[in-house]
N, C-alpha and C positions, 0 to 999 in steps of 0.2 A: 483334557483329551486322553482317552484310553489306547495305549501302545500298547501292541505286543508282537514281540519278535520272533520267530520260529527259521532256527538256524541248524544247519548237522556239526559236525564236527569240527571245534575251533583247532584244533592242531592239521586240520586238512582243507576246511571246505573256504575255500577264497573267495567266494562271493556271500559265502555269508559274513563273512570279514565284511566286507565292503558296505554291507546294511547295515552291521553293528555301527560300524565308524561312522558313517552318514549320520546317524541315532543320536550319538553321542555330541555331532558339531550342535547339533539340537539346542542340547539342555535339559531337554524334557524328560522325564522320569517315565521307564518302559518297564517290562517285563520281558522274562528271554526262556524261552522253552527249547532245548536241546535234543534234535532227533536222531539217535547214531546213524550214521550212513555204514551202507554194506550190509544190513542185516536182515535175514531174511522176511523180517515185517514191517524194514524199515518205510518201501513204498505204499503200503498198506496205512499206516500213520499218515504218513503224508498226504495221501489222498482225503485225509479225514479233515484236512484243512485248504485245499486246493486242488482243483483237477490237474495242476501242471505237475504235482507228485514231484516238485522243486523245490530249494532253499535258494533264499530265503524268501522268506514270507512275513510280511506283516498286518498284521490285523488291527483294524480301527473300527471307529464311527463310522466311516464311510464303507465299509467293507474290506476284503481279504484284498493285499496289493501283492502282487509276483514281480518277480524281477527287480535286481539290484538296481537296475536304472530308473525304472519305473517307481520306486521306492525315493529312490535318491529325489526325484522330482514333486514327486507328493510331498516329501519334506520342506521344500524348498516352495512349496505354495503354501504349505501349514503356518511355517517359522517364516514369512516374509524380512523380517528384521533383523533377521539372524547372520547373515551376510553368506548362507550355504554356497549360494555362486558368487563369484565375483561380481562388485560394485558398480564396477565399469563395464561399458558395452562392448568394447572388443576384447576383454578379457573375457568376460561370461562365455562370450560369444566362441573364444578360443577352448577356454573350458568344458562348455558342450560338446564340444569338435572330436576332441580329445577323449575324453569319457566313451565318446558315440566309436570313437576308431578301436579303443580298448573293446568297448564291449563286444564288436562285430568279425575284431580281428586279431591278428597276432598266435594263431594256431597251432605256429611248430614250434613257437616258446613253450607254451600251454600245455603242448603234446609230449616234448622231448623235456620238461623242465615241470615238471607235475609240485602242487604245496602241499609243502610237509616243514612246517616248525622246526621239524627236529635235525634236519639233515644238515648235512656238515661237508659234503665233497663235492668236485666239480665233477660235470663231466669228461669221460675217458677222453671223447673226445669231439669238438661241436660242430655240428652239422651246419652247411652255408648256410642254407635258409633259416635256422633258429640265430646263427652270428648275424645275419640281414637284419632280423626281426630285433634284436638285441641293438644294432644301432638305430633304428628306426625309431625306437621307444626313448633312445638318450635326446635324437634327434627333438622327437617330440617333446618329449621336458624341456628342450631349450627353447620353445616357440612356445610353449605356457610360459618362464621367464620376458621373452621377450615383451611381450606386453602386458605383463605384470603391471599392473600401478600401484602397489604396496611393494616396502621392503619386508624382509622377513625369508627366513630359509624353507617355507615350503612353496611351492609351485607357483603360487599368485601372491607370494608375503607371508601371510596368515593361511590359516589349515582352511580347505576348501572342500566341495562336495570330491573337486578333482582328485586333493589327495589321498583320500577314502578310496577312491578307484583303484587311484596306482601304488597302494601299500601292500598288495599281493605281489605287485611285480616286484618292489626293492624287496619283498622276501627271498622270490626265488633268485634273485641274481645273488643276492647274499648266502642263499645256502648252496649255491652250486660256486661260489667261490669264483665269479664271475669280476675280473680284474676291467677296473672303470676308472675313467677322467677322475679326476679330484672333483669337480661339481660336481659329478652325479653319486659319487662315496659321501659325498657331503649330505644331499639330498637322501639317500638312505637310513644315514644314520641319524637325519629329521624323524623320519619313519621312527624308526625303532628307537627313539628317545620319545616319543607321543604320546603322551600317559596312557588316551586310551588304545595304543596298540601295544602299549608293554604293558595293561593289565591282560590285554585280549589271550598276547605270547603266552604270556607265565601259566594262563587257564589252560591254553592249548598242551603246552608242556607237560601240566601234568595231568594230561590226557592218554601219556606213553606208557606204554604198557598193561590200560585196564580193557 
């Protein structure tokens, strides 16, 4: 099967983060084409592969697929075996749930807590609704544990479609310096021990300054 992946910026764009890692619970061997975002021919490119003039974007046999969820689930029909959701039914089930609330919501996180690899400080100072949003999201990691049917330190045991999703957020809580329960520091530093999100980092890293 022919992959290919068309992503913007690994030190900024979080949702193309979320297709790479999706990619990678895979196994399968992809191609990855990098389109700078911000620039002024950058939608011009993009349009050249998708009218949604979005990242990310992956291209198959089947056609051009948009959207990091939409992706995640074409994956997850491709690689049946691969265990991309969860095994069990009301884990999957809880899984999807999850993914679906990430995708749709969580705004003033997003809005007031922008990704960026590189950053290092918290905010001066946080706004109720992004603190609401911040507990609601620990919230939700403990209701993907809860019916977990594997042990293992990420979300349902083993690395899941879910984790892919929410390895943008344990970024930004981590570069804003965002003080957390010990399981969900724990759960983070799942994240960022993940080989393929510390190859992802390290690429994004040295993406400063060019």
């Amino acid at each position: 099967m022919s992959l290919h992946l068309i992503i913007g910026d690994k030190l900024l764009s979080s949702w193309s983060l979320r297709g790479a890692l999706a990619l990678d619970l895979t196994g399968a061997p992809y191609t990855e084409e990098l389109i700078k975002l911000g620039q002024p021919d950058t939608r011009e490119r993009l349009l050249k592969h998708s009218p949604t003039g979005k990242v990310p974007l992956l291209k198959t046999e089947h056609g051009v697929i948009a959207d990091s969820l939409a992706i995640a689930e074409y994956l997850a029909e491709q690689f049946p075996d691969v265990g991309l959701w969860p095994k069990d039914t009301a884990a999957r089930a809880q899984a999807r749930s999850a993914c679906a609330q990430m995708h749709s919501g969580f705004f003033a996180l997003r809005s007031n807590m922008s990704f960026d690899l590189s950053r290092d400080e918290a905010l001066p100072a946080t706004p109720p609704d992004v603190q609401a949003e911040i507990e609601r999201m620990l919230a939700l990691w403990a209701e993907c544990r809860a019916v977990a049917s594997q042990t293992g330190p990420f979300l349902f045991g083993a690395a899941t479609l879910a984790d892919a999703y929410f390895a943008p957020i344990a970024v930004r809580l981590r570069t804003y310096r965002v003080k957390l329960p010990a399981v969900a520091e724990a759960y983070v530093e799942t994240i960022y021990q993940w080989p393929a999100f510390k190859a992802w980092q390290k690429a994004g890293l040295e993406e400063v300054g060019q």
